[in-house]
C-alpha distance (Angstrom), angle and dihedral (degrees) to the residues before:
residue distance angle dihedral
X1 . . .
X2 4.00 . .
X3 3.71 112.6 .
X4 3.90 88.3 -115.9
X5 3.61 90.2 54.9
X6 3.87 94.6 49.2
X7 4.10 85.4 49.2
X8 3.46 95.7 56.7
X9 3.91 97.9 47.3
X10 3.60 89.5 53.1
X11 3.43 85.3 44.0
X12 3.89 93.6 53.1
X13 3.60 91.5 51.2
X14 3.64 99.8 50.0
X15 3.33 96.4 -109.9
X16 3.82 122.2 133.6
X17 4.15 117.8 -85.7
X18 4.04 101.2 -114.0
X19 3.75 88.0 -130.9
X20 3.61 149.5 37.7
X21 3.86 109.9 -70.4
X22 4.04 121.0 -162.0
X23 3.54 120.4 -132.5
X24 3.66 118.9 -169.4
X25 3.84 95.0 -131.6
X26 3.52 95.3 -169.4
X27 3.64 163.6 53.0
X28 3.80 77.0 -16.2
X29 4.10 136.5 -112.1
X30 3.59 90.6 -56.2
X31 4.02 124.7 59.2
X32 3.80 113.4 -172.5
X33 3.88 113.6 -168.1
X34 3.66 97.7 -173.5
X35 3.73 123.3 -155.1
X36 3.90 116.9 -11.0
X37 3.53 127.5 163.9
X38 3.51 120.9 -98.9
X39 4.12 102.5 -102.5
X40 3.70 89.6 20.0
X41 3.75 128.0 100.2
X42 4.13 132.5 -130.5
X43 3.53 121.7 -127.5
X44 3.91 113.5 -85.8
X45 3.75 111.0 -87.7
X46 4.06 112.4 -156.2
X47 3.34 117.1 -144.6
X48 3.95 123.6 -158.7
X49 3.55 128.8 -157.9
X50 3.87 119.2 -179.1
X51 3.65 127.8 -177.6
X52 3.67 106.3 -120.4
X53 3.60 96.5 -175.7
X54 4.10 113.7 150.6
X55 4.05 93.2 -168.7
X56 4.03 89.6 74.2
X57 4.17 92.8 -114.2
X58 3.77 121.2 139.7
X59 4.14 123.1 -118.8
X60 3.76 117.3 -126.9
X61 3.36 113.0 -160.2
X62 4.00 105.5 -154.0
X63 3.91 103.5 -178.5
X64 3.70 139.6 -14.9
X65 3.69 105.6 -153.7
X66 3.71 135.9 175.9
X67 3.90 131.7 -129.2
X68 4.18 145.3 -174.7
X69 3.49 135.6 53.0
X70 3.89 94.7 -66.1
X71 3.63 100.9 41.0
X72 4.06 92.0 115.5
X73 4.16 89.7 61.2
X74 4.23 80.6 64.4
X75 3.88 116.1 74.2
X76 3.90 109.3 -166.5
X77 4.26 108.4 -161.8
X78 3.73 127.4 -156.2
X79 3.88 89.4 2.5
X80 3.88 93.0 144.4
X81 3.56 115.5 147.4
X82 3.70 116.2 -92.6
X83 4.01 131.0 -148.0
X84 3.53 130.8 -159.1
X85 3.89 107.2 13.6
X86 3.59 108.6 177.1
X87 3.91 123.2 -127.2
X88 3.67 106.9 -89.6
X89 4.04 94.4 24.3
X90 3.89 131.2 108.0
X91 3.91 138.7 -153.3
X92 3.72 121.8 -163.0
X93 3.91 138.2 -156.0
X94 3.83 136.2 178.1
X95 3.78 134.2 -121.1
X96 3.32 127.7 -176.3
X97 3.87 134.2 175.5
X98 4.22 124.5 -117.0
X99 3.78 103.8 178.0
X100 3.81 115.0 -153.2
X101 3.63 90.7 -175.2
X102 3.58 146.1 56.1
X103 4.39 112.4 -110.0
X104 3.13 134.9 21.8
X105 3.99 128.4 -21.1
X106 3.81 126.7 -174.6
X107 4.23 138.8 168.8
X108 3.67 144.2 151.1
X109 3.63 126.5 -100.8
X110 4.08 104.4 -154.4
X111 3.79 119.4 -160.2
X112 3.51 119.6 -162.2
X113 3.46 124.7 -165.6
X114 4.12 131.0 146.8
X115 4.12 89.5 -86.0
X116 3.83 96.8 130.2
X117 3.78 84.9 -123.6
X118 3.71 97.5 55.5
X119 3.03 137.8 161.3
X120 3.91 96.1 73.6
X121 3.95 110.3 -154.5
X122 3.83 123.7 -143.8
X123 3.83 115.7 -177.6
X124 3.63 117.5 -149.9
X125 3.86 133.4 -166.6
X126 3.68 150.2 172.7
X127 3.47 154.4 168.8
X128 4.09 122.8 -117.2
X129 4.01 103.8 -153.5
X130 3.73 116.0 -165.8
X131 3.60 107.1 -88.9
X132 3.88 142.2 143.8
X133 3.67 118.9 -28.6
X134 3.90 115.3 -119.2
X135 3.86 118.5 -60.5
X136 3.71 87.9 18.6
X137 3.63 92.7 -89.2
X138 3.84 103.7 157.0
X139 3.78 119.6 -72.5
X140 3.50 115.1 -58.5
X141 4.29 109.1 -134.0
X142 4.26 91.5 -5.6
X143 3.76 91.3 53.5
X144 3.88 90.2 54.4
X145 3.97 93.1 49.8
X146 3.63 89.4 46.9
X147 3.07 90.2 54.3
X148 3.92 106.9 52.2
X149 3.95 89.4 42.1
X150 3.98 88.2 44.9
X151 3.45 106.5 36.0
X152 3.43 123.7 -118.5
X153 3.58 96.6 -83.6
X154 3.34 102.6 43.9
X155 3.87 89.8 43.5
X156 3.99 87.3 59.0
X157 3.86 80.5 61.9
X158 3.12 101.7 52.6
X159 3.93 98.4 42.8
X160 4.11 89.9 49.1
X161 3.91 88.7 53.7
């Protein structure tokens, strides 16, 4: 029987889980950012895992690793593994989203740890909103329309405000 299988039916039957089991604690197995503009940067979100375990064993987390196309617009802080959390006991980390391009942008951040159901997933997304360009050196395509419906002096303005 597969060590999540065996987890569950003790599980089931109210018996203790053999092992340590990770809970995401909070905000939850999905982290929307919303809308950010694209070169800016979200407001940390801290992420707690605990180790809910009711059979007394610790939770190692091994690795907390990130996957998908858009993982590099995510920046995951403090995420170093962990060893020995007792049962009952929670470590936290922060993620926070820094869109490089315009749309939407998604990936997975995978935990594992020795809970027999590991890996635990956590989806994340965002929104990149057009914003300034990198270095904050006008606005790329926007500042140039601006700036033949403005006029070049008034689109200087407009840009500085």
């Amino acid at each position: 029987m597969r060590p999540a299988a065996a987890a569950l039916l003790f599980l089931a039957a109210g018996l203790p889980a053999a092992g340590p089991l990770l809970v995401v604690q909070s905000p939850g197995t999905l982290i929307s950012f919303g809308n950010i503009d694209v070169y800016g940067s979200s407001v940390p979100v801290t992420v707690t895992l605990k180790n809910d375990s009711t059979a007394g064993a610790p939770l190692n987390i091994t690795s907390i690793t990130k996957t998908g196309q858009d993982a590099a617009q995510f920046v995951v802080v403090d995420a170093t593994p962990y060893s020995n959390v007792a049962p009952g006991s929670s470590v936290t980390f922060s993620v926070t989203f820094t869109p490089k391009f315009y749309g939407p942008a998604a990936c997975d951040l995978s935990i594992a740890s020795d809970d027999p159901a590991s890996p635990t997933t956590i989806q994340l997304t965002g929104t990149g909103l057009a914003g300034a360009s990198p270095g904050g050196a006008g606005c790329g395509l926007l500042g140039l329309e601006v700036a033949l419906l403005l006029g070049l002096r008034r689109a200087r303005y407009w840009l500085k405000r």
